[in-house]
ROKOLDO-902711 format. One record per residue (C-alpha): x, z, y. Coordinates in steps of 0.001 Angstrom, whole numbers, plus 500000, padded with zeros to 6 digits. Example, Ala and Ser with C-alpha at 12.3 -4.5 7.8 and 13.67 -1.06 7.14 Angstrom:
512300507800495500
513670507140498940
end
This chain:
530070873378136832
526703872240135471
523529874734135629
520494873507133949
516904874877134834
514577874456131456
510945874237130743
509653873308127566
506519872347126481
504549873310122737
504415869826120844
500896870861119405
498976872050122415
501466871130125366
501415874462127065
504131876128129080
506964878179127564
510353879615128030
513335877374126823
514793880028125072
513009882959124624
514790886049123767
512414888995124947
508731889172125540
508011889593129456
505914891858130150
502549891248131704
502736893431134626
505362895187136731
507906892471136152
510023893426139296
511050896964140305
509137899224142776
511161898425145540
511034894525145336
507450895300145093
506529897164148122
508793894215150426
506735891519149040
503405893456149195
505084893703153536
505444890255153284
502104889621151916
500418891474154657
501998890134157498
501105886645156398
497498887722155713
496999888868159204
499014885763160674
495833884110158118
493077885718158973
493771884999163100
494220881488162090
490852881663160393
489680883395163342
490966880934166164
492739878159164615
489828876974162796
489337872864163577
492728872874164866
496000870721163492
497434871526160761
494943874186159939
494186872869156376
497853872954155749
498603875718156717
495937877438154744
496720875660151617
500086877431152500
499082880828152536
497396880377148926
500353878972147659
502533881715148998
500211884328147787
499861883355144508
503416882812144531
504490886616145319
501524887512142835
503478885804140352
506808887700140577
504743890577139727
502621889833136899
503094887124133776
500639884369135057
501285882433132048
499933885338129903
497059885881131872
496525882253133409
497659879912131713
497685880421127801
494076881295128170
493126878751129954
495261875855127482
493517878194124680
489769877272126434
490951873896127113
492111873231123336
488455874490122440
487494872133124824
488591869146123930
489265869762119839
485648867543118957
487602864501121143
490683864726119622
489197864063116086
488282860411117669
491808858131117437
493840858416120338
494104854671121059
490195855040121699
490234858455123759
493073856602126245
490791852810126011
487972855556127418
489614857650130094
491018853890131467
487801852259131759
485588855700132964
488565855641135758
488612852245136329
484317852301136366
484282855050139047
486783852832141013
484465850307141063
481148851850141964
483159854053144812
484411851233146108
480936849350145812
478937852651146971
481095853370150075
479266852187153406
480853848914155689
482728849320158410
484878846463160318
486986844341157709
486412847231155096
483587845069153504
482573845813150007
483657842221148945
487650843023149978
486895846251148040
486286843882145105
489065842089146144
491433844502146026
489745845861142466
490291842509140972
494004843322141631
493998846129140021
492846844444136659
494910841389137193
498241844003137668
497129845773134437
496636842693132565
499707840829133490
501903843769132810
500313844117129357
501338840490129000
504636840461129993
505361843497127910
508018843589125734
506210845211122914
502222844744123122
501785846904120263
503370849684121596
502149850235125093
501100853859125648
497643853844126970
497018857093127517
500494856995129962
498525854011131800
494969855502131731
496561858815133232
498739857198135549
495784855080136979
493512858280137786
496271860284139215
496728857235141352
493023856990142853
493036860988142719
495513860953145641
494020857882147058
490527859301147204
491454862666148419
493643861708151450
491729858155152195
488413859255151708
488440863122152668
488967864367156043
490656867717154505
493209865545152909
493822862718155453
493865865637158262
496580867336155581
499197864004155335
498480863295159015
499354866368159943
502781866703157267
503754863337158709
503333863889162067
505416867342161674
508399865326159972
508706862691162643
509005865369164806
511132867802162833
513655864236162242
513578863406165834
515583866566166373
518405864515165222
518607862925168446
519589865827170246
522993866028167851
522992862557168821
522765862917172593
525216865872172392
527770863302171356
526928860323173597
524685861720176010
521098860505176472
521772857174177863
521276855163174671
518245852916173944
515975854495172297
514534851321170508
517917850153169024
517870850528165373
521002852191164688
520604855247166981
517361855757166135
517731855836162264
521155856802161449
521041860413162988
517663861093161397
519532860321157918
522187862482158695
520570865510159626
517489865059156431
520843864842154305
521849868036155329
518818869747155982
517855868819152059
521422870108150504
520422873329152794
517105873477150555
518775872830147760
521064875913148313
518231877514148480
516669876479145123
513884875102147091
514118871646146336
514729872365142526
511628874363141931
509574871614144085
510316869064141442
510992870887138402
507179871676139028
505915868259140012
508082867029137172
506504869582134341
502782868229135752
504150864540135055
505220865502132139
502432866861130841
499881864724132012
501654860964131304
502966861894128175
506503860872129203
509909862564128984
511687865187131100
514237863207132225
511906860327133317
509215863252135104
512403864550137017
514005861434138361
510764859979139068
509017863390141296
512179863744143184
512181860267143965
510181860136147340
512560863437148696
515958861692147449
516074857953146628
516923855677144511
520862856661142588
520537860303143755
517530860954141806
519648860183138702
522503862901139582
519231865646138442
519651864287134710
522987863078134910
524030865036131702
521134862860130097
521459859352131019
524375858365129263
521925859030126100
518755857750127690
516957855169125788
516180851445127054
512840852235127855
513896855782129906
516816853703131695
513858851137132686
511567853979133710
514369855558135964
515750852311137684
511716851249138784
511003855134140026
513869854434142359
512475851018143431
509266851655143636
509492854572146241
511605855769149696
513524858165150409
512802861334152773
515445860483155463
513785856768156567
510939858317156934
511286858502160511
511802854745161106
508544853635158783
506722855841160629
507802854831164341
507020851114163150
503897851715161859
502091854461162993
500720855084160131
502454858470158540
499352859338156579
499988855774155044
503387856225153687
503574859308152721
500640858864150390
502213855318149589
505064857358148217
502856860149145989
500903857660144850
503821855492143186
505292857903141105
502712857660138337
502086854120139279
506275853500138220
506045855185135496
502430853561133824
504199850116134639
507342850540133479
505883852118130202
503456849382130128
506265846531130504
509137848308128395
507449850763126108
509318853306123912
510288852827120370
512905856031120364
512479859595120600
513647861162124153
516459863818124093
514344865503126416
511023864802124897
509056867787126273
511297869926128060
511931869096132066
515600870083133103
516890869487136780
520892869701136789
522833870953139619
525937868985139885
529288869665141338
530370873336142723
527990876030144050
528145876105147959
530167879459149345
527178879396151660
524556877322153177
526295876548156266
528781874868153688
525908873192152098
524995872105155809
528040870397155984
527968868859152729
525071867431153077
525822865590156454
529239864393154784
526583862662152170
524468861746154926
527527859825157026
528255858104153443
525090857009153021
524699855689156501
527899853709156306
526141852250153309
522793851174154494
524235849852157946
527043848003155926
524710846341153408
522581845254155817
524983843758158571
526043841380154932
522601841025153558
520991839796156742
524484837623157543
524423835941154331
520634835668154834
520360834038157824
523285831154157000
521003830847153506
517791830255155568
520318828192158072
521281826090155230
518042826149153450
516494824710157349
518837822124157550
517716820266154302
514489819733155700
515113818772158907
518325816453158378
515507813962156486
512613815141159236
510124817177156726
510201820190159049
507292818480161246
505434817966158024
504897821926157037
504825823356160346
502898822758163467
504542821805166693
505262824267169608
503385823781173085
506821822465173998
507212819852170938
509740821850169125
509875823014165545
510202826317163694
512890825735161248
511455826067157606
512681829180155721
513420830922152229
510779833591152965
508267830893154579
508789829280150815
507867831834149126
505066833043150810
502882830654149064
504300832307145794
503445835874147215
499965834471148736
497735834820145669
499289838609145119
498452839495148844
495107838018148711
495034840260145345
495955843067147254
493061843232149341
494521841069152105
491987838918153540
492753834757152965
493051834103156352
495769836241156899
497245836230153197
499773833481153581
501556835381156507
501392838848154583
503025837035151815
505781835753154225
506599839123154739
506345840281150972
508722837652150343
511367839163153270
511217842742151563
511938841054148251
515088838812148978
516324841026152311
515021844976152610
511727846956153305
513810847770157005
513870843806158140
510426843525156309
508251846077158436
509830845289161492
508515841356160409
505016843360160199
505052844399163629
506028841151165089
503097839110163057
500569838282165295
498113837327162891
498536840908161372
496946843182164111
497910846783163888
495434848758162220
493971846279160923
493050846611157039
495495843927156081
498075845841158180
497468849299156515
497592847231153376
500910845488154144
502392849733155091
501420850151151277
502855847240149841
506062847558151501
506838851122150404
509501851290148176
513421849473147459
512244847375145515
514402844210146655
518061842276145333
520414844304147349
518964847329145872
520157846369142688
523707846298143537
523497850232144691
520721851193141754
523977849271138777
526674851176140870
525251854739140920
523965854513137502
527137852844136516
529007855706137248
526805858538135754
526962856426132822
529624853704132118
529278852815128288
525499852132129511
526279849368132194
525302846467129830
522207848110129440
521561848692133060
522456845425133986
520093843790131371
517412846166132458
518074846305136033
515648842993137379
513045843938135365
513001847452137330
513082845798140209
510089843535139834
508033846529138319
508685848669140691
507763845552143526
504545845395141347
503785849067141655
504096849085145327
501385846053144927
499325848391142598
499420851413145292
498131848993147662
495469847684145535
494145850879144675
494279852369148658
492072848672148983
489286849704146946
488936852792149528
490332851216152551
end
């Protein structure tokens, strides 16, 4: 059985409404007496649990999370009682048509042209204005700015239909983009936020070890990457299909999706897949539309495939995080490329056809309803073990067949002696062996030098570009940490965390074809014709995130 949660939104002014309406709600009292008086309980004890953390918790961890928390939850039990679209939200869309009615007489191509270059301005003189410190120089601010154009440029180039490229999608996707970046990477309330959220997760996923431990007791190395991953995957995997029971994980993104909507002009379907991205992955975020996809246009299809690519998934957070101890880093990495997929992949395959779900956001629930959520516990671990046998099967073949191609690849340069020619001799007069990736890098050195990454270090930062792009993001940031020339903390090292945060690479598109393949088989020319071109967008949107967190950085 298939349930379908709606929103739709009015074509003229693009406000909020009911799918279906069949009654009018009424604008107070919408629960019963009863259901009242528990929440108004639940409201108090949480407002004295808020006002001693005002009190004494003030300057502490997690304090600004916490009391971003306890607004949300408050205005969230206000809302089961009274109709805060009548009294919030139509006004306020009614004052904000008023608003803006004198801009929308100007042509739209020319109100999008304006919002792009006013964000694009404030960019700059940020980035100009902001004092020196370290490598943070206001010329690799510039750097990274010239990136920015040069990605926005290119990706009008390349598009498949100039003409058509929705500019108000790109304008809106850039400041939503340098919204997040400026509010965790240049505010101590929002970095103190993400440091805190990912400092809580690593935590809350190392409890997977003790499930793991339990089994095999605690005599396992810690540093190995299998035990340390694998259980984390397993137990997010559950732990999210718990949520889901729930409806927790449904109303998260059916919200974030409705904002995307809304603000990048772009369809349900595409909002959906692409805000539950970061929490799900790549394939799974599909299975939210699935009804949908097998009547997707080209341009939706694109939009999906490079959401998926361009982002991770929940359950490796763990493992980034250990590698890079940076958590602030990638989870804003991961906010901050939802609009950026979606700007690019509108810029490079624009639409010419009209969405089935063209204003309305609906988030499918697919297979049977769990009898409880201990059952949903249990499915979601049996998902977890599947994907696990996935990700450590691909990449015992990927890196295999990797290693005899750079084997292979070696040998033709040293078999006629060239190896001594392109790399410098040890202290003992041996070789390294010349490599795919080391080939590249001088293909991925102008885009990391575009990135922000300083010359010096550029051509080793594209080395490791080139490893996420023919291998994985796993071998790639655990080539980061062994880079010597790429200190830790360094600003081409936070760079490099944003660059490398998503799936975009070629044995991605194997499991992106096979999971959209079977949500939709007559569409699996499509996907495969579209399928590289998502890949390489959503590589370049990574790029983008980390250009933008350069102009702050």
């Amino acid at each position: 059985m298939e349930a379908q949660h709606e929103v739709k939104i009015d074509p003229e002014s693009k406000h909020e409404y009911d799918a279906e309406p069949t009654t009018v709600k009424p604008m107070f009292m919408k629960r019963t007496k009863k259901e009242l008086l528990i929440d108004l309980g639940i409201w108090i004890l949480i407002t004295a649990y808020a006002v001693t953390l005002f009190v004494k918790g003030r300057g502490k961890d997690g304090f600004e999370l916490y009391t971003i928390l306890y607004a949300f939850i408050s205005l969230r039990l206000l809302a089961r009682h009274i109709s805060i679209s009548q009294i919030i939200y139509t006004p306020l869309g009614k004052a904000v048509d008023v608003i803006t009615a004198p801009f929308k007489k100007i042509s739209p191509i020319i109100r999008s042209f304006t919002f792009l270059a006013f964000t694009l301005s404030v960019m700059l003189i940020v980035s100009m204005t902001n004092p020196e410190s370290g490598d943070n120089t206001r010329i690799a601010r510039l750097q990274s700015f010239l990136g920015v154009l040069v990605t926005i440029f290119l990706m009008w180039l390349t598009s498949t239909n100039r003409r058509a490229v929705p500019w108000h999608t790109v304008a809106s996707g850039m400041f939503m983009q340098y919204i997040i970046a400026l509010f965790v990477l240049r505010s101590s309330f929002g970095f103190n936020i993400f440091k805190y959220i990912s400092v809580k997760i690593a935590a809350f996923l190392d409890y997977s070890h003790f499930g793991l431990e339990f089994l095999i007791s605690n005599s396992y190395d810690h540093t190995l990457f299998a035990p340390s991953v694998f259980p984390a995957i397993i137990f997010f995997c559950s732990f999210v299909s718990i949520v889901y029971y729930f409806g927790g994980m449904q109303y998260i993104i059916a919200k974030m999706a409705w904002f995307m909507m809304f603000a990048m002009d772009v369809s349900g379907a595409e909002a959906v897949v692409a805000a539950a991205s970061p929490f799900i992955g790549q394939g799974e975020n599909a299975l939210l539309v699935r009804p949908f996809v097998e009547h997707m246009t080209k341009s939706e299809l694109h939009a999906i495939m490079t959401a998926g690519f361009s982002t991770i998934a929940g359950s490796v957070l763990l493992f980034y995080i250990s590698i890079t101890g940076n958590g602030a880093a990638i989870l804003t990495s991961c906010i901050m490329s939802i609009p950026a997929s979606l700007l690019l992949s509108k810029m490079r395959y624009p639409e010419s056809d009209v969405p089935m779900t063209k204003g309305s956001v609906r988030i499918v629930e697919h297979g049977e309803k769990e009898a409880n959520f201990l059952h949903a516990a249990g499915n979601g671990a049996a998902t977890g073990i599947q994907l696990v046998l996935l990700i450590g099967a691909t990449l015992i073949a990927i890196v295999a067949l990797f290693t005899v191609a750079n084997d292979i690849y070696g040998n033709l340069f040293s078999i006629v002696g060239l190896y001594n020619t392109i790399h410098p001799a040890r202290p003992d007069g041996t070789y390294d062996q010349v490599t795919i990736q080391f080939t590249l890098s001088y293909l991925f050195f102008p885009i990391a030098w575009l990135v922000g990454i300083p010359i010096s270090q550029a051509r080793d930062a594209g080395e490791v570009m080139a490893t996420k792009m023919v291998v994985n993001e796993f071998v790639a940031y655990l080539s980061l940490g062994k880079t010597p020339s790429i200190p830790q903390n360094s600003r081409a090292f936070n760079l490099m965390v944003f660059a490398l945060c998503g799936f975009a690479n070629i044995s991605s598109i194997g499991i992106q074809l096979g999971c959209l393949g079977a949500i939709a088989p007559t569409r699996k020319a499509d996907l495969a014709t579209l399928v590289v071109s998502a890949m390489l967008v959503g590589t370049v949107a990574t790029f983008l995130t980390a250009a933008v967190a350069g102009t702050l950085l």
